[in-house]
N, C-alpha and C positions, 0 to 999 in steps of 0.2 A: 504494500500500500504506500502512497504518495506521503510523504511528509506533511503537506497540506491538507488530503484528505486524513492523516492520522490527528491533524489539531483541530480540524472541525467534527470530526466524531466526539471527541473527546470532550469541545466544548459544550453541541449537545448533550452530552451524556450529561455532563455539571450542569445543564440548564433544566433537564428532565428531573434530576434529584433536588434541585430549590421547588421547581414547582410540585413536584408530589409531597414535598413540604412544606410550602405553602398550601396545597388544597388540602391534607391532613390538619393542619392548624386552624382554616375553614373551617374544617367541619366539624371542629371541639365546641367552636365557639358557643358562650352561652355559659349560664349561671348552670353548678351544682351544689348538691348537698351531699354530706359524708353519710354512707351505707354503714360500713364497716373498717375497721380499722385491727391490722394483724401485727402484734411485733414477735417474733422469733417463731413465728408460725402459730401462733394462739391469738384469740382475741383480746385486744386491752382492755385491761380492765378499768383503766383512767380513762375521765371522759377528754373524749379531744377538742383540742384550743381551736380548731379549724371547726371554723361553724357552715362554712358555705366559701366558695369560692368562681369570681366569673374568669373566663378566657375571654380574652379581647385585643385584637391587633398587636399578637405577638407577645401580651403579656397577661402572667396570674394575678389578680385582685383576692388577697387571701383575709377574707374576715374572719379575724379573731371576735373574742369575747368585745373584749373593749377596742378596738385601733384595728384598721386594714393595714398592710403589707402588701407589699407592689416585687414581682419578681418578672423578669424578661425567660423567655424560654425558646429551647428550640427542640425540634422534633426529627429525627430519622427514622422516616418509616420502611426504608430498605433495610431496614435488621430485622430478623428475628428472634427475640420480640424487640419490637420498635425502641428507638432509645429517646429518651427526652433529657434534655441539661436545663438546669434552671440556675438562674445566677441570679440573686440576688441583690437589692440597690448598696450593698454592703461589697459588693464581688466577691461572697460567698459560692463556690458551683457544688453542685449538688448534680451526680450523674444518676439515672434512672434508668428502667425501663417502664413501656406503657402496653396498654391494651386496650381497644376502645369497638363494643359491640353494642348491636342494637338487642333489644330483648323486648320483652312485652309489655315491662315497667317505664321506657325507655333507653334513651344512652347510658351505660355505663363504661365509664373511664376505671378503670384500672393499675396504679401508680406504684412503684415499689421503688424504693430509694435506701442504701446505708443511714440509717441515723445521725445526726448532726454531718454528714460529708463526710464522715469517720472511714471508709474504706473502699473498694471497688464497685461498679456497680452491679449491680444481682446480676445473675445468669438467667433465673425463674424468677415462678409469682409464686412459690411452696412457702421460701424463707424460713424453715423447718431447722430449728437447732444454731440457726447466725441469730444471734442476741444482737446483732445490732441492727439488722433488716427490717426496713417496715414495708408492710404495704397496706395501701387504701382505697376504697373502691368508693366510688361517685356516682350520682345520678342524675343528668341533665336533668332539670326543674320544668 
């Protein structure tokens, strides 16, 4: 193959992967509420500070009790399971994976992330025996 033709393949290719991340981040968009909440593979028994949270142009609106929280995120949905980074207005990154099906209740989003950014990010949504793995599932409202 031409040279030329090897950097316009290539550049599609990077064009085709923004835009299936952007139409993935589309199609989050919208206010959820927390279903469930897993750490080390059990339900927590503490209630969660995250009351609700919207997706909106690229970033998470995280309502707490008292005060929102604003975090930028991005999404790759060419992995399996998809990856999501979220970096917080502090430049805290937090790596993830996601999961996002329709069901009969609606959307649910599916989030598993290491605890505080403390280690790699998950391989699964089990999180079975990693004490530091959470995950949480959403339901668009």
């Amino acid at each position: 193959m031409r040279p030329v033709m090897v950097v316009a393949v290539l550049a599609l290719a990077g064009f085709t992967a923004r835009a299936d991340e952007k139409d993935a981040a589309k199609r989050l968009e919208g206010t959820y509420e927390v279903v469930e909440v897993l750490v080390a593979g059990k339900p927590d028994a503490k209630k969660d500070e995250v009351k609700s949270f919207e997706i909106k142009d690229g970033e998470l609106i995280i309502k707490l009790d008292k005060r929102n929280e604003t975090a930028k995120f991005t999404l790759d949905p060419s992995k399996k399971p998809g990856h999501i980074d979220l970096t917080s207005k502090n430049d805290m990154k937090i790596e993830g994976i996601y999961e996002a099906k329709e069901t009969d209740k609606g959307l649910e989003l599916t989030i598993a992330f290491a605890h505080g950014g403390k280690s790699e990010r998950p391989k699964d949504f089990k999180g079975q025996g990693e004490s530091d793995t959470v995950i949480k599932l959403f339901r668009k409202k």
